[in-house]
N, C-alpha and C positions, 0 to 999 in steps of 0.2 A: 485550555484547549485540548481536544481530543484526537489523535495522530493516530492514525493506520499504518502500520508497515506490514510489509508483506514479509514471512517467515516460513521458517522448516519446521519449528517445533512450537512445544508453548509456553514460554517463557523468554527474556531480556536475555539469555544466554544463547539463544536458538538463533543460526545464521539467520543473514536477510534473504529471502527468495527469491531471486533477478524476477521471476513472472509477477503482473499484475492479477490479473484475469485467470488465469488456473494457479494460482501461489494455493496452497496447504492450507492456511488461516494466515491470520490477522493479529499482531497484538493490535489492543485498543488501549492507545497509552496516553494517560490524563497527567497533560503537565501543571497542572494546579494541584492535582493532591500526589502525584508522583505514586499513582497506581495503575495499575493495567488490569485486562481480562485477553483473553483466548478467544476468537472468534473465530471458527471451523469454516472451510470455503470449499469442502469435500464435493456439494452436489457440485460445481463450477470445474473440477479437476477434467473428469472427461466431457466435457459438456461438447455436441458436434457446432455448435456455433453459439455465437453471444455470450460468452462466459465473461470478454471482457463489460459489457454494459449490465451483465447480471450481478457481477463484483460490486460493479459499481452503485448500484443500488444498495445491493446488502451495507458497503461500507457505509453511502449515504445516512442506512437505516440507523447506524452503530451510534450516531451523532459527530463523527468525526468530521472536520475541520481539513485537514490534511492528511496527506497518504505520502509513505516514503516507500518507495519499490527499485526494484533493480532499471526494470524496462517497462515501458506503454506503450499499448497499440495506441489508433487515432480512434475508433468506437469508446474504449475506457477515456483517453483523453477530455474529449469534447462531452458524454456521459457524467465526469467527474466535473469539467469544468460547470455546465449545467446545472447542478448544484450546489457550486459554488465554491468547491474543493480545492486547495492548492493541492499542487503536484510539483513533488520532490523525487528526483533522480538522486540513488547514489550507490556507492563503489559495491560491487555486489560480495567484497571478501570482509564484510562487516558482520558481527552480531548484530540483534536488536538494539541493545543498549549502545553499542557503539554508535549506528544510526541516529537513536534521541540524543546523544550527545555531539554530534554532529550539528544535529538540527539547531538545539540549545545554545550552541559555539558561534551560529551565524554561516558555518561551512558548506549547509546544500543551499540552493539557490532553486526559485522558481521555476518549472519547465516552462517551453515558450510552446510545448505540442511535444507530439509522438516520437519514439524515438523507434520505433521497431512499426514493420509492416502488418496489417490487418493477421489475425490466423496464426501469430508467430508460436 
């Protein structure tokens, strides 16, 4: 399975980025071979609207399965759900790696929807 988290830098060491929708990049982290890549979300950073359903596409494109972030608007929400994505909220003073072991642990839990307002 294929898991997005949203990050600051590019690597498992790199904090989690509480943003979905303007976050820095992406690890794309494959728990079947326990490897990842760096997916850049630069054009999405200043974007004047839609960056959360723009994320969400790109991430969709990544092949990922699941997305772990700090916060989601309801545009990325319903966007991600749409394609089928679980959505994992978690503590935002995590690394990357700390988050997949989270995830791995049974520790984050499904969103049920958006947690922050449209534009945050």
């Amino acid at each position: 399975m294929k898991i997005a988290i949203s990050c600051k830098g590019k690597d498992l060491n790199s904090d989690l980025d509480p943003r979905f929708g303007r976050a820095g990049g992406f690890i794309i982290y494959d728990t079947e071979t326990d490897s990842y890549e760096y997916l850049s979300n630069e054009e999405n950073l200043y974007a004047n609207q839609g960056a959360g359903v723009q994320t969400a596409q790109k991430v969709a494109n990544s092949g990922a399965q699941a997305v772990i972030s700090g916060h989601i608007g309801p545009k990325a929400f319903s966007a991600l759900k749409s394609g089928n994505i679980e959505i994992y909220l978690s503590d935002q003073n995590r690394t990357v790696q700390e988050a997949v072991s989270a995830f791995r642990d049974g520790h984050l839990s499904p969103s049920n929807g958006a947690d922050k307002p449209g534009h945050w």
